[in-house]
C-alpha positions as CSV (number, residue, x, y, z in Angstrom):
1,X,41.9,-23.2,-22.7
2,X,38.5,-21.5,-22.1
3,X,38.9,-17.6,-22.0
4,X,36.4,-15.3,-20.5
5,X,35.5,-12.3,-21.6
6,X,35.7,-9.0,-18.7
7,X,32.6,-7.2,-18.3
8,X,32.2,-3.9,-16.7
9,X,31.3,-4.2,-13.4
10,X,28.9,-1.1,-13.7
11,X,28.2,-2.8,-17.8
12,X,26.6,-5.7,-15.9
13,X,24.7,-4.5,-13.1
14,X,22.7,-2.6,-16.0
15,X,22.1,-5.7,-18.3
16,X,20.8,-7.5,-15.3
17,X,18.9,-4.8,-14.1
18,X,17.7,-4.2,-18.1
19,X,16.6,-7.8,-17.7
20,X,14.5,-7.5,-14.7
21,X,12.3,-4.6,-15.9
22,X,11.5,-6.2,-19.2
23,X,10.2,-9.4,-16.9
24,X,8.1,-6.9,-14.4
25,X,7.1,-4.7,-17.6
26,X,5.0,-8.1,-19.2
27,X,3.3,-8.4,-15.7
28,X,0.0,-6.9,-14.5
29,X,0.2,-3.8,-11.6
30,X,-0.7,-3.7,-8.4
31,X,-1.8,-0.8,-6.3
32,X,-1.9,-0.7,-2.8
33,X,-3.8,2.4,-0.9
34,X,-4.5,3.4,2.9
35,X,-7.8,4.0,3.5
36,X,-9.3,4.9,6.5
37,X,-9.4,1.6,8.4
38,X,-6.4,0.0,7.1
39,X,-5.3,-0.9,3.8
40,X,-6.2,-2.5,0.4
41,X,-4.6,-4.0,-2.6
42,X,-6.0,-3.7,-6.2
43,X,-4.8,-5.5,-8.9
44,X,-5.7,-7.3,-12.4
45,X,-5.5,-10.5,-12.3
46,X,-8.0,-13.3,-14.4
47,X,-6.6,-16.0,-12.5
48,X,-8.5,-17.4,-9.2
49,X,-5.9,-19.6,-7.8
50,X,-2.6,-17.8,-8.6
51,X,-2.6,-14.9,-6.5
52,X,-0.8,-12.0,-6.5
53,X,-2.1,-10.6,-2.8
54,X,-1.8,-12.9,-0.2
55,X,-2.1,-12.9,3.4
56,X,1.8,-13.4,5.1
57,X,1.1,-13.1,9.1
58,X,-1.7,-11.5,11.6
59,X,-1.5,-7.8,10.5
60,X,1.0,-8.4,7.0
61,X,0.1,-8.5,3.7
62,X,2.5,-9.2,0.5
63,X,1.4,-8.0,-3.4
64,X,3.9,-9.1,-5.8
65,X,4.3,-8.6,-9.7
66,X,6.5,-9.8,-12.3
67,X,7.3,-13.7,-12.6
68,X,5.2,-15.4,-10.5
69,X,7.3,-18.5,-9.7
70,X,10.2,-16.2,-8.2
71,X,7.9,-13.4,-6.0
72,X,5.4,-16.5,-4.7
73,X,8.7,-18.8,-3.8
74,X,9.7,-14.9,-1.8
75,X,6.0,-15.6,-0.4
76,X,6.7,-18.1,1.1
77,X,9.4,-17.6,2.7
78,X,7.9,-14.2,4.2
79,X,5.2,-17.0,5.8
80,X,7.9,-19.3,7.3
81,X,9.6,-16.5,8.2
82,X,7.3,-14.7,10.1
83,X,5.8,-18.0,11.8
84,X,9.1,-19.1,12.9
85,X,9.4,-15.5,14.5
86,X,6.2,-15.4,16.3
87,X,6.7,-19.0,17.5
88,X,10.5,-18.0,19.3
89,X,9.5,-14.6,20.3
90,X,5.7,-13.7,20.6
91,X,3.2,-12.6,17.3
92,X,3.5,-8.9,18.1
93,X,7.0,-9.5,17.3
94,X,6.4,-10.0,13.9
95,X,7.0,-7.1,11.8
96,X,6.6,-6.0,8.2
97,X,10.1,-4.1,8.4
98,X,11.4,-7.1,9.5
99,X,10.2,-8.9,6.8
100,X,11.2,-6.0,3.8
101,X,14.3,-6.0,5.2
102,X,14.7,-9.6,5.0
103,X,13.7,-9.4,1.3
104,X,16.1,-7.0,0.6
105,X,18.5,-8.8,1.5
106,X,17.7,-12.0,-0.2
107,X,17.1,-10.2,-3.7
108,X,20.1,-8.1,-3.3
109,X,22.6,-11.1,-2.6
110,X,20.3,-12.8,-5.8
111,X,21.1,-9.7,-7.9
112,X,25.0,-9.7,-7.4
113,X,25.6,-13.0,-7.1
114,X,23.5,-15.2,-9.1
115,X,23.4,-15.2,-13.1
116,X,19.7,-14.0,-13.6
117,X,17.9,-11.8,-11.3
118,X,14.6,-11.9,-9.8
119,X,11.9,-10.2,-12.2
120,X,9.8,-9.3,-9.4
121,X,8.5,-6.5,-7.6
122,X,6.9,-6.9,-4.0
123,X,5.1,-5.1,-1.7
124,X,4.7,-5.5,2.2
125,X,1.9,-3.7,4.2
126,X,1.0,-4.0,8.1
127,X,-1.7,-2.1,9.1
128,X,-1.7,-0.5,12.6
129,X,-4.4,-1.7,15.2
130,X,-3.8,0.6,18.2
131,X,-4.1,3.9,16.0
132,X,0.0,4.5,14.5
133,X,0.7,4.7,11.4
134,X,0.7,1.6,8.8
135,X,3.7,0.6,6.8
136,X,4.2,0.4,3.6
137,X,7.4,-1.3,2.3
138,X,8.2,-1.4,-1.6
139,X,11.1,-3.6,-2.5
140,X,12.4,-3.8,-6.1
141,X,14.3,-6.5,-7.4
142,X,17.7,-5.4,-6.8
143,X,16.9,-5.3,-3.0
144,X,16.2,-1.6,-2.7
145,X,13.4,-0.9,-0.4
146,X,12.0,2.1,0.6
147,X,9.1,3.2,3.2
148,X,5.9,4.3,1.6
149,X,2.7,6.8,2.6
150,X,-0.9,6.6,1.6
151,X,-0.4,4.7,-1.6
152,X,1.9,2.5,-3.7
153,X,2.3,1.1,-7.3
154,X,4.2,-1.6,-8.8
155,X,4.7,-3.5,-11.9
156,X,5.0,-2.1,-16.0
157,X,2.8,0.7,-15.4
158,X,3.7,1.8,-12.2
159,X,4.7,5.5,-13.3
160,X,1.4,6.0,-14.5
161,X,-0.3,4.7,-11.9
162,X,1.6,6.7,-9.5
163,X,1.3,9.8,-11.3
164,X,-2.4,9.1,-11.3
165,X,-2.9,8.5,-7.8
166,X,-0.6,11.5,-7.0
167,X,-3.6,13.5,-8.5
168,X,-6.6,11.3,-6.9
169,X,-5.6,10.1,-3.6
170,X,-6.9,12.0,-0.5
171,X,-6.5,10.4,3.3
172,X,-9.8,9.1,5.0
173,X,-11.4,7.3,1.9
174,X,-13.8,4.3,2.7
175,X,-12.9,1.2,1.2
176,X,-15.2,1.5,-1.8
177,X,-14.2,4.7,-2.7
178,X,-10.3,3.0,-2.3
179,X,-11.2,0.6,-4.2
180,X,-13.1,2.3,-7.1
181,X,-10.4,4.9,-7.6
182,X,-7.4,2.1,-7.3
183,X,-9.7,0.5,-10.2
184,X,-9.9,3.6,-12.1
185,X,-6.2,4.3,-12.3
186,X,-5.6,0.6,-13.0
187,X,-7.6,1.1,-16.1
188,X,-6.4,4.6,-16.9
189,X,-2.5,2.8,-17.0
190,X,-3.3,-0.1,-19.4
191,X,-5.8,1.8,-21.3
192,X,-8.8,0.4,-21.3
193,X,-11.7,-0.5,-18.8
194,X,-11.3,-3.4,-16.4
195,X,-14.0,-5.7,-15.9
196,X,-15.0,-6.7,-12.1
197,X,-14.4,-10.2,-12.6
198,X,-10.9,-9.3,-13.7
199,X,-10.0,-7.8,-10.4
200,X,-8.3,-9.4,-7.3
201,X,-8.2,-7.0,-4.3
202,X,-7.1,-8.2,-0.2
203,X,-7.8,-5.9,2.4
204,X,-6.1,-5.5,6.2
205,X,-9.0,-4.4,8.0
206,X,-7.7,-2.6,11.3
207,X,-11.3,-3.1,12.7
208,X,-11.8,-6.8,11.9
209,X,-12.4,-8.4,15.4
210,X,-10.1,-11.5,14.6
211,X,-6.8,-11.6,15.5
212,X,-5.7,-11.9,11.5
213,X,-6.7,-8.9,9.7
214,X,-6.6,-9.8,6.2
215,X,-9.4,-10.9,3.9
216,X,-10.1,-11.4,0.3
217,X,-13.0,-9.6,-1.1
218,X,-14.9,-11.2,-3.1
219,X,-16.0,-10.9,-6.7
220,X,-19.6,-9.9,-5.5
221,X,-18.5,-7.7,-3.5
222,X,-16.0,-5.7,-5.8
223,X,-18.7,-5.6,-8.7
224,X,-21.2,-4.2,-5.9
225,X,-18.4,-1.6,-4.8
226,X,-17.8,-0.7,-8.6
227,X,-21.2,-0.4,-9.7
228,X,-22.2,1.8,-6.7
């Protein structure tokens, strides 16, 4: 006769919570700052094909840190999500609170029900294009989510960075400027200096003509912005 041992309710929660920030901890960050067309994502990442910004829908973004199996399988659900969505109801029904909410919901049922949590961290932007506000949403991997302003860190070093940024940021920055300072910090967190070719950043652009906002930028372009 098999006998299982009782575990604290409360005892648990913090072992799998435990779990999940050691996972997140051995990842890169990611920064994510408004700027004053729209918004942009920073982060370190060596790796061209396993990205951790990514386009989801027309005016959404996703960052993600921590395993990257687990956040790019949330990814893609975001993507089918939102498609399915804007094929039923129309694309300016597709939402980024939507979206986070959905996510919360998925990584909160994984937290309590399943036997090892999600080490992840995500991040879902939409930028505005008929002059409100963007939105920010941070969700952890519990399934809390909360509603961000002008900027937003995740991953191991994410107090740092945000206590950096608290100090730095300032509303109407251009995107280099964004950019340079959301580099800065980066390297400030994991002390030591970050090389150009080592940085993956996505922009929503509010004045892009296209209908789909976002846009990688590429590794030209963020040595150009660095060096300047």
């Amino acid at each position: 006769m098999s006998f299982m041992p009782y575990v604290p309710p409360e005892q648990l929660m913090k072992d799998r919570s435990d779990f999940a920030h050691k996972g997140i901890a051995r990842g890169k960050s990611v920064v994510g700052l408004e700027y004053v067309d729209g918004l942009v994502f920073v982060a370190e990442n060596t790796s061209a094909t396993l990205h951790k910004i990514s386009e989801i829908y027309d005016r959404i973004a996703f960052a993600g840190v921590g395993r990257y199996s687990e956040f790019e399988e949330l990814r893609i659900a975001g993507v089918r999500l939102a498609d399915m969505r804007g094929y039923s109801y129309g694309r300016e029904d597709v939402r980024a609170r939507d979206l986070a909410n959905a996510y919360s919901q998925a990584l909160s049922v994984i937290f309590t029900q399943q036997m090892k949590p999600y080490e992840v961290e995500i991040v879902v932007g939409e930028v505005a294009d008929d002059g409100g506000r963007h939105e920010i949403y941070h969700v952890l991997f519990d399934g809390t989510v909360s509603d961000r302003q002008g900027f937003v860190a995740i991953g191991g070093h994410a107090e740092d960075l945000t206590n950096a940024l608290k100090e730095a940021y300032a509303e109407g920055w251009d995107l280099q400027t964004a950019v340079r300072e959301a580099v800065k910090a980066l390297s400030v967190a994991e002390g030591r200096e970050i090389e150009a070719d080592a940085i993956e950043s996505g922009v929503l652009e509010r004045t892009r003509p296209q209908r789909r906002k976002f846009r990688r930028l590429r590794d030209d372009e963020v040595e150009q912005i660095l060096a300047g």
